[in-house]
C-alpha positions as CSV (number, residue, x, y, z in Angstrom):
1,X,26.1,-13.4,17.3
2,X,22.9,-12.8,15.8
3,X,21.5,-11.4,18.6
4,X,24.7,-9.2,19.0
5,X,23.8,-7.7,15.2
6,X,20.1,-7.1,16.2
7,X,21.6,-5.1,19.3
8,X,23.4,-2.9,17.0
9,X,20.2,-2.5,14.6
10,X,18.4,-1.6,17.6
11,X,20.6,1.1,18.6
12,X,18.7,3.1,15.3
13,X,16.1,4.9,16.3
14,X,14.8,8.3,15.1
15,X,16.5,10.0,16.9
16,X,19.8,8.6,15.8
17,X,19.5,8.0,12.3
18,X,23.2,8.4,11.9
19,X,25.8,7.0,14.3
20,X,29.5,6.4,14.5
21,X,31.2,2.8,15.3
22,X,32.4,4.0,18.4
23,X,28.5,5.3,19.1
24,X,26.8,2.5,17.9
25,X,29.8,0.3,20.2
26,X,28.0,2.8,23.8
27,X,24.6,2.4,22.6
28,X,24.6,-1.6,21.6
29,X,27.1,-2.1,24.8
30,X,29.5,-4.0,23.1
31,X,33.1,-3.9,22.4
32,X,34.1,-1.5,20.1
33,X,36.3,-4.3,18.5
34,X,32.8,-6.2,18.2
35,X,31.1,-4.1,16.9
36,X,33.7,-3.3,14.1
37,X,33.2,-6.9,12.8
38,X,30.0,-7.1,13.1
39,X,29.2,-3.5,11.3
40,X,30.9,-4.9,8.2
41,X,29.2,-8.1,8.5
42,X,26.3,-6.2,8.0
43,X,27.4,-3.3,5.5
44,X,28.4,-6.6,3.6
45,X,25.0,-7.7,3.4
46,X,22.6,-5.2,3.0
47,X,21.8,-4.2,6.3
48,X,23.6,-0.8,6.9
49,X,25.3,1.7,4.6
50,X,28.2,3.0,5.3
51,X,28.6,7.0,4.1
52,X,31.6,8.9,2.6
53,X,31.6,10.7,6.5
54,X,31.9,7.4,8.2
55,X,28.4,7.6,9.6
56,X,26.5,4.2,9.3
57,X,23.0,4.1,8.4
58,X,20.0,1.7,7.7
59,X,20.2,-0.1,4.7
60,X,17.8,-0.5,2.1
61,X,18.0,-4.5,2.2
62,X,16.0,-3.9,5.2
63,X,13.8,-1.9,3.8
64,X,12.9,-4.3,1.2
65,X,12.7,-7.4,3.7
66,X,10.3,-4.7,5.9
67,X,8.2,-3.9,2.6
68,X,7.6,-8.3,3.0
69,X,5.8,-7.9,6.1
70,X,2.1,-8.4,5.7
71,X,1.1,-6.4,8.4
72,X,3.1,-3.2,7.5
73,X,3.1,-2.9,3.6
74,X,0.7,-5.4,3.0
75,X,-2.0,-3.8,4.8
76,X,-0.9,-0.4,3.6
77,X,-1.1,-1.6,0.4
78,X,-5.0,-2.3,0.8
79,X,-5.8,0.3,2.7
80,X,-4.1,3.0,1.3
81,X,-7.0,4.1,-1.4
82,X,-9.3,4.0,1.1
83,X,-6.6,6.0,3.5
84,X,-6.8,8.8,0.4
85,X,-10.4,9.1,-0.1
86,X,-10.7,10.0,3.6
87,X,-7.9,12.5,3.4
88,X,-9.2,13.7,0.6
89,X,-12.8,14.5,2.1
90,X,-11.5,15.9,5.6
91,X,-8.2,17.3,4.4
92,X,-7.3,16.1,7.5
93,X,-4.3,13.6,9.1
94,X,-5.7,10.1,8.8
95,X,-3.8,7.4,10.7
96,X,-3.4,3.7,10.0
97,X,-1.8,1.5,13.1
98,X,-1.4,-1.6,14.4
99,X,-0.2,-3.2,17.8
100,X,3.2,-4.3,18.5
101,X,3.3,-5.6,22.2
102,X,2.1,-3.0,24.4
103,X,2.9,-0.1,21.9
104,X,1.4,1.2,18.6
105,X,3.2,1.3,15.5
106,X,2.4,3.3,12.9
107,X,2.3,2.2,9.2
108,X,0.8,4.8,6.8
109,X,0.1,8.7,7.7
110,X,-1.6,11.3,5.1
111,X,-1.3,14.4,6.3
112,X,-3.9,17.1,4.9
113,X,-3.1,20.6,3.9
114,X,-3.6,23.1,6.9
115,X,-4.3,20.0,9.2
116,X,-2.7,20.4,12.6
117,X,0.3,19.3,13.3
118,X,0.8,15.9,14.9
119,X,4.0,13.9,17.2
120,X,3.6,10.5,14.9
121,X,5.5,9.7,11.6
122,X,5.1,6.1,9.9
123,X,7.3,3.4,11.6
124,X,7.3,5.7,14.9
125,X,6.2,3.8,18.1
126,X,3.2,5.3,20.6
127,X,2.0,4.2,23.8
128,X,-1.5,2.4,23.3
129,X,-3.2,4.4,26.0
130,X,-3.0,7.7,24.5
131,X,-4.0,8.0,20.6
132,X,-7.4,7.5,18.9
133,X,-5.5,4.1,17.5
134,X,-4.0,3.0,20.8
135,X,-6.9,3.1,22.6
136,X,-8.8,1.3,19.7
137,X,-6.6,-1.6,19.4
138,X,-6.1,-1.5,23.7
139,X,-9.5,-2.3,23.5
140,X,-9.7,-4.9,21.1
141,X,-6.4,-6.7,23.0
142,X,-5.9,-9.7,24.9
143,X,-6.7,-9.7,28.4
144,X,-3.3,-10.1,29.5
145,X,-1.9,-7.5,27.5
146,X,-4.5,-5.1,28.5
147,X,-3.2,-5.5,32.2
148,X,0.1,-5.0,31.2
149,X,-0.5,-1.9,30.0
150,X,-2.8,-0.7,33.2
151,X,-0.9,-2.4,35.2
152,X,2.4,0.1,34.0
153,X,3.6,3.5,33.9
154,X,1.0,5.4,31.9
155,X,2.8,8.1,30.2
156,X,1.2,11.6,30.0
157,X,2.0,14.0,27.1
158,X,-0.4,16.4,28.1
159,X,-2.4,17.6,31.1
160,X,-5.8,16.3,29.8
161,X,-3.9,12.9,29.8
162,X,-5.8,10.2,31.1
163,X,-3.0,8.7,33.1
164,X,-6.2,6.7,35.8
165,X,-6.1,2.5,35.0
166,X,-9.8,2.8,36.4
167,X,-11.3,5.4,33.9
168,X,-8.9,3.8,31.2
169,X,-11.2,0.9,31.6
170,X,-14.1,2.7,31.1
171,X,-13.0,4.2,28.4
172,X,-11.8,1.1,26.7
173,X,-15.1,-0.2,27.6
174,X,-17.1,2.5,25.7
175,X,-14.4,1.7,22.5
176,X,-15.7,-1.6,22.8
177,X,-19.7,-1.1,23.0
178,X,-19.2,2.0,20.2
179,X,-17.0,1.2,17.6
180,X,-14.8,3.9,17.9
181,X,-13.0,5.7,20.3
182,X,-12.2,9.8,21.2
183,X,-8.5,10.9,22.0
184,X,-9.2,14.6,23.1
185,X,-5.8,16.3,23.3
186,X,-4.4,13.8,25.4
187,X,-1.1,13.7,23.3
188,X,-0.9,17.7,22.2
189,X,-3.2,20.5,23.3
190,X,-4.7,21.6,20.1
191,X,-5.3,17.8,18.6
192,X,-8.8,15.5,18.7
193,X,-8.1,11.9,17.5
194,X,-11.0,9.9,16.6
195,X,-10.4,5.8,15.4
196,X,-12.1,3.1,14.7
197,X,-11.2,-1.2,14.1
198,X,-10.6,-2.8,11.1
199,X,-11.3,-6.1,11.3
200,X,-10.0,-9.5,9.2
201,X,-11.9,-11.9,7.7
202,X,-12.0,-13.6,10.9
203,X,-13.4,-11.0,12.5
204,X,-10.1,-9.9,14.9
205,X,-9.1,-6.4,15.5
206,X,-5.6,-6.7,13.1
207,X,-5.5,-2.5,12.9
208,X,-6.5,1.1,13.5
209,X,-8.1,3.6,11.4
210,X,-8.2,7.6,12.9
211,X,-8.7,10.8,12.1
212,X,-7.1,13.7,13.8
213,X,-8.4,17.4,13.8
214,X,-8.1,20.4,15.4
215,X,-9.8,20.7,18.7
216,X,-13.0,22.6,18.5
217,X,-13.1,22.5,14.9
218,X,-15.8,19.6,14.8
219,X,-17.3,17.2,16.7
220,X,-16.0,13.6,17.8
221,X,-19.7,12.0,16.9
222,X,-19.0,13.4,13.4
223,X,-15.6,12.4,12.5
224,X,-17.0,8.8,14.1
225,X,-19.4,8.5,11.2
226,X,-16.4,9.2,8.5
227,X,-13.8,6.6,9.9
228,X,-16.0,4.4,11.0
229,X,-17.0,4.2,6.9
230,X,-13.5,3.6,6.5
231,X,-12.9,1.1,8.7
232,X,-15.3,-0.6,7.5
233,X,-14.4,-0.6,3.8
234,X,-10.9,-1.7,4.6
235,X,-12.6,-4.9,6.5
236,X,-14.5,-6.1,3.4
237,X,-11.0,-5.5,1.2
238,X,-9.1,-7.2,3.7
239,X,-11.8,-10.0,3.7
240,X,-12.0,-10.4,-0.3
């Protein structure tokens, strides 16, 4: 039964942030009889809210059980001032990220006045090939998932898309022997993504630092120099 609740969480996304029983019932692929029971199972608890319209919706005891997680909130939490002090030099999007499987999930985004606009919201889901982040912490990866990953379906998003497992390599390669990597308007047209690692006090990759500008309005070397800074700063607070 617990797995038949998660199926009906899962059928949230942000696209549907509002769904019906008898929707939730198609998209979970359960009985609608099922799902009834279970839906006030977990309107009972917390999980979902049920509105005036009949439209169920995410709950805020999740959100409180999510704010728990040390890799979300927790890392937010220490990297946030460092998150603004960038923002607040560039007055530009600065991204924070970390890996979730074979995708990137982002947990903090600042977005500066004027900057360009950007597909990614905090909590939303990326593929790892494609965004200064992804293609930091695709580097910094275990083998296995690395292969995974160029082993897939690469999506593209744009036509300077690198969608080619063999110059993903290099590329992830170069991330590697740099520090940083370039994303040059391989998700939108008019976007440069620049990210760097942030390390624990182990050492491991555990997240993503970037910056994201408009293309032509500076150059990838100097935007390195800035999140790289960052980066670094949130290691040593992650480390204390």
């Amino acid at each position: 039964m617990i797995g038949r609740a998660l199926q009906l969480l899962g059928a949230f996304d942000a696209e549907h942030r509002e769904l019906t029983l008898s929707e939730l019932a198609r998209r979970a692929d359960m009985p609608l009889s099922t799902a009834h029971r279970l839906m006030h199972e977990l309107c009972e608890w917390g999980a979902v809210e049920r509105g005036g319209d009949g439209l169920y919706r995410i709950g805020l005891r999740l959100w409180e059980l999510g704010s728990l997680a040390p890799r979300g909130p927790g890392l937010r939490e220490t990297a946030l001032p460092f998150l603004e002090d960038l923002s607040l030099i560039t007055r530009e999007n600065v991204q924070l990220a970390v890996r979730e499987g074979t995708e990137v999930v982002f947990v903090e985004r600042i977005a500066g006045s004027g900057a360009v606009p950007v597909l990614t919201r905090v909590g939303g889901r990326f593929a790892l090939t494609a965004t200064g982040v992804g293609l930091v912490l695709l580097a910094h990866a275990p083998v296995e998932v690395q292969e995974e990953v160029l082993g897939g379906s690469i999506d593209r998003y744009t036509e300077r898309t690198v969608t080619d497992p063999a110059q993903l390599r290099r590329m992830l390669a170069a991330v590697r022997s740099n520090g940083f990597s370039i994303s040059d308007r391989q998700v939108t047209m008019d976007a440069l993504s620049v990210g760097a690692p942030i390390h624990d006090r182990r050492g491991q990759v555990v997240a993503a630092v970037s910056l994201v500008v408009r293309h032509g309005s500076t150059t990838p070397h100097a935007l390195a120099r800035l999140v790289r800074t960052s980066a670094q700063a949130i290691s040593r607070a992650l480390s204390a």
